[in-house]
N, C-alpha and C positions, 0 to 999 in steps of 0.2 A: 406378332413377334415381340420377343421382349427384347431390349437392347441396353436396359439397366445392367450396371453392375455397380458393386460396393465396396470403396476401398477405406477399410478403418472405421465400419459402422458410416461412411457420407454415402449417399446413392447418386452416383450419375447417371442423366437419361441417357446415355452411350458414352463408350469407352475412348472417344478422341477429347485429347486437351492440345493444349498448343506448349512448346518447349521452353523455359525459361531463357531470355538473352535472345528470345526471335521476334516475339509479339510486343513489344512493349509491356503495357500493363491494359494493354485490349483496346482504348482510346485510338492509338496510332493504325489498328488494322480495321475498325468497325464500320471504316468508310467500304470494305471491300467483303466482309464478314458478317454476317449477322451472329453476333456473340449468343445469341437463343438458343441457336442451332449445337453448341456445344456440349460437353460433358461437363468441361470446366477449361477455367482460363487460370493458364499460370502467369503469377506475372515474372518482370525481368527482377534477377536479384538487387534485395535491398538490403542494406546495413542500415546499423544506427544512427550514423553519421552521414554526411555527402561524401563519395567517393569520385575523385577526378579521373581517374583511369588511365592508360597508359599514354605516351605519345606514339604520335602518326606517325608514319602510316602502320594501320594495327587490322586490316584485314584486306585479302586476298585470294583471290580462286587460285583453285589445284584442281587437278585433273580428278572430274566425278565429285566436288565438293569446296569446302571452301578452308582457310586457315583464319583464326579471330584471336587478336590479342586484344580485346576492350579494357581490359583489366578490373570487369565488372564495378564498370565509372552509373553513378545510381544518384537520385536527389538524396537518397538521407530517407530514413522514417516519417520525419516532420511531412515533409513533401508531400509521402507516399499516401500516409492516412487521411492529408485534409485535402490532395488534389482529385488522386486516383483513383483510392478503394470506394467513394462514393459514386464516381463514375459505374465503377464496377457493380454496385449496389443496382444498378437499374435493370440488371440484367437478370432472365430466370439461366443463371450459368452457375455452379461453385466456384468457388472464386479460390485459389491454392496459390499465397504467398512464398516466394523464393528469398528465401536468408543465408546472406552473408558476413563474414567475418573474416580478421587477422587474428584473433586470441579467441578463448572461450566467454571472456570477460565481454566480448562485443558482441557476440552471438546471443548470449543471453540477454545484452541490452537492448536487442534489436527486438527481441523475442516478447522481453517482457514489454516495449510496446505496442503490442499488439496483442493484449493480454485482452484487453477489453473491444477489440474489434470484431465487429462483424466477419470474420471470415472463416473456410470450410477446414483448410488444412493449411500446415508448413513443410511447403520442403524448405530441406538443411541440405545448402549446397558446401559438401565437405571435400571438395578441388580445393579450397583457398589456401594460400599458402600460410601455415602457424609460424609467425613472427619467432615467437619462444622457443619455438624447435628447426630453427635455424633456416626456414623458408617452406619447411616439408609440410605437404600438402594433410590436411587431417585424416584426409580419405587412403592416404598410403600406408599406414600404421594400425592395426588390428586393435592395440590399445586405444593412441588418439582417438579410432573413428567410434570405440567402447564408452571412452570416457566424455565427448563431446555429444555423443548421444542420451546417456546417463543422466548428463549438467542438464542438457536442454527439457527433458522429460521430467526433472523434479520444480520445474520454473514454468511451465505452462500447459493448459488444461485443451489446448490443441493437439490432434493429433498430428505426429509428426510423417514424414515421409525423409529417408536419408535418401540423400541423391550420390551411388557411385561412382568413382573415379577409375576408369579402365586401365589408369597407368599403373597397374599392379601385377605381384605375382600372381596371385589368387584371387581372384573376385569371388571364389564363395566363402573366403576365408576374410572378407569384410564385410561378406553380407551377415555371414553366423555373429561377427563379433557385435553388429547396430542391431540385429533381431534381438542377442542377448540380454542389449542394452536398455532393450524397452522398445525401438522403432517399430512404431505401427505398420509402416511399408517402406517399399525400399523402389527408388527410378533407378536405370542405368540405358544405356551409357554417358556419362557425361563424355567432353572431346577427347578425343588420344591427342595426346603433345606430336607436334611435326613442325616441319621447317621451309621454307625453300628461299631457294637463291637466285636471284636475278644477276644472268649471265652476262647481260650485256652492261650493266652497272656493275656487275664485281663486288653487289653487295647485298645484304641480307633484305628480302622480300619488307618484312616486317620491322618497325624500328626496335620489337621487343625479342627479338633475334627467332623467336618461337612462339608458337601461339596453337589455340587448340582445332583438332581436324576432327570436320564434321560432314554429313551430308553423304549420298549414295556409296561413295566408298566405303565406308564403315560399318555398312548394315550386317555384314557376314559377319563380322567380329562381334558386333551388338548384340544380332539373336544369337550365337553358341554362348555370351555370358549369361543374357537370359534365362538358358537352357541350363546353365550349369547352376544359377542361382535360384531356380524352381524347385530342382532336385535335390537345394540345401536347404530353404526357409520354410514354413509356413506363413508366413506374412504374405501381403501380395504384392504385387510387382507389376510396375507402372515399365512399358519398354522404350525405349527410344535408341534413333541412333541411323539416318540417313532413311526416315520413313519418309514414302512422297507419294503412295498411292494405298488404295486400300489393299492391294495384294500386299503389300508389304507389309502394312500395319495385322493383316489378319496372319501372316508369319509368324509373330512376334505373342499375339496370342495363343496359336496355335504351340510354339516354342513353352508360353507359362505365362504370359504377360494376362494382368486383368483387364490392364488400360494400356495406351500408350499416347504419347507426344510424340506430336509433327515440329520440328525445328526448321534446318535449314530448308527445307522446299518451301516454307511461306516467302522466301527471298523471294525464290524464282517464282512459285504460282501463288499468290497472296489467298487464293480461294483454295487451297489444299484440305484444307482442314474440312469445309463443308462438303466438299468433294470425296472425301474419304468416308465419313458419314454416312454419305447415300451408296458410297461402294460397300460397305458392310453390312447395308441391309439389302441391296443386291446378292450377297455373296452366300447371306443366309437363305435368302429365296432359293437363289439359284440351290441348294443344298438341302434344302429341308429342314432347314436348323432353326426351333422355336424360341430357343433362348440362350443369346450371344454367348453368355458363361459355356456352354456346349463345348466351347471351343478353346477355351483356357486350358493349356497343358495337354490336349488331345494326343498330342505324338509322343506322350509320358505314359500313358494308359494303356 
């Protein structure tokens, strides 16, 4: 059986990575994970700078999942290239860096530090809020997410990956505008924005009054954008979005996904990821299926 697939000219020996903001940067879960066994390891987002993150309390279960206000709090690039990515270096895994930014100006800075690093790919995580446009997420704007993809593609010789924002009208109308732009692939879904309220305190769950909702509730919303953004791109599409077993992750394929990330189930099962793995090459057994690509966009055919 083959179980390779290829996203942006990289070959993974199977299509599970782990989600940005759940694994660390692979160190913090390798006591529980054998990182070999992987497609690729994303790590948590990094900026150019050290990011402090929001104040506590910033994360909280909800019924089927969880709420996170971190405020994508990160060391800094510095950190990241001389503690991490060497860590990372030891492994036969891809190794897919997660960038973040407040302006285009820090994106790019973050980017071009890693101009000369060892690594496979970047996602561009374009949730953040653009300082300059008054907090508005990059990923909510057809333009912004045009133009922030544009910048980053004339400044580095990595293939990029945009990572969407579901708090939108149209998800395929932000997928068209980063394909346009030049984005080699495209992840979704990043969190839907939600809230909750602790009734016997009378006050907000979270001290960041909101924060983003993840994990098994979200899966139905995650594959139909999937679905919709297969039927708009040629790029490929990495899925995510309350995956915890391998039926679910071959969903998502089956929807259009090439690849997909396991996030919040590594909370709850730290071994998800290898788990699902060995569920995919059961799945193709079970099926007859020689090679996993088989099954990419299948309910589109």
């Amino acid at each position: 059986m083959n179980t390779k697939v290829t996203i942006a000219g990289v070959e993974l020996k199977n299509p599970v990575m782990t989600a940005s903001g759940t694994f660390g940067s692979g160190m913090e879960y390798s006591q529980f994970v054998d990182l070999n066994e992987l497609g690729a390891v994303v790590t948590k987002g990094v900026a150019s700078v050290p990011w402090p993150g929001n104040p506590t309390p910033r994360v909280v279960e909800t019924y089927g999942g969880m709420l996170n206000a971190i405020g994508l709090q990160n060391p800094g690039m510095d950190v990241f290239t001389k503690r991490d990515l060497p860590f990372l270096h030891q492994f036969d895994t891809k190794i897919i860096v997660n960038v973040c930014g407040h302006s285009t100006e820090e994106y790019l800075d973050a980017v071009k530090k890693l101009a000369d690093q060892k690594v496979d790919l970047l996602e561009i995580n374009i949730s953040c809020p653009n300082v300059k446009e008054g907090g508005i997420a990059f990923g909510q704007k057809p333009e912004s997410a045009y133009e922030i993809t544009k910048a980053i593609k004339e400044v580095t010789k990595h293939p990029i990956i945009m990572k969407l924002s579901p708090n939108v009208t149209d998800i395929k109308e932000m997928a068209k505008a980063v394909e346009d732009a030049g984005a080699d692939a495209v992840s979704l879904i990043n969190t839907l924005t939600g809230m909750k309220i602790d009734i016997e305190r009378q006050t907000f769950a979270l001290a960041n009054k909101t924060g983003g909702m993840s994990g098994p509730a979200v899966k139905p919303v995650a594959v139909r954008m999937v679905n919709e953004v297969a039927n708009t791109v040629k790029i490929p599409i990495i899925g995510m979005g309350g995956i915890a077993t391998a039926e679910d992750a071959i969903e998502f394929m089956l929807a259009g996904a090439t690849a997909v990330s396991v996030g919040t189930a590594n909370f709850f099962n730290p071994t998800a990821t290898v788990e699902i793995v060995k569920g995919i090459e059961d799945y193709m057994k079970r099926h007859n299926c020689e090679d996993v690509n088989e099954l990419v966009g299948l309910v589109n055919r």
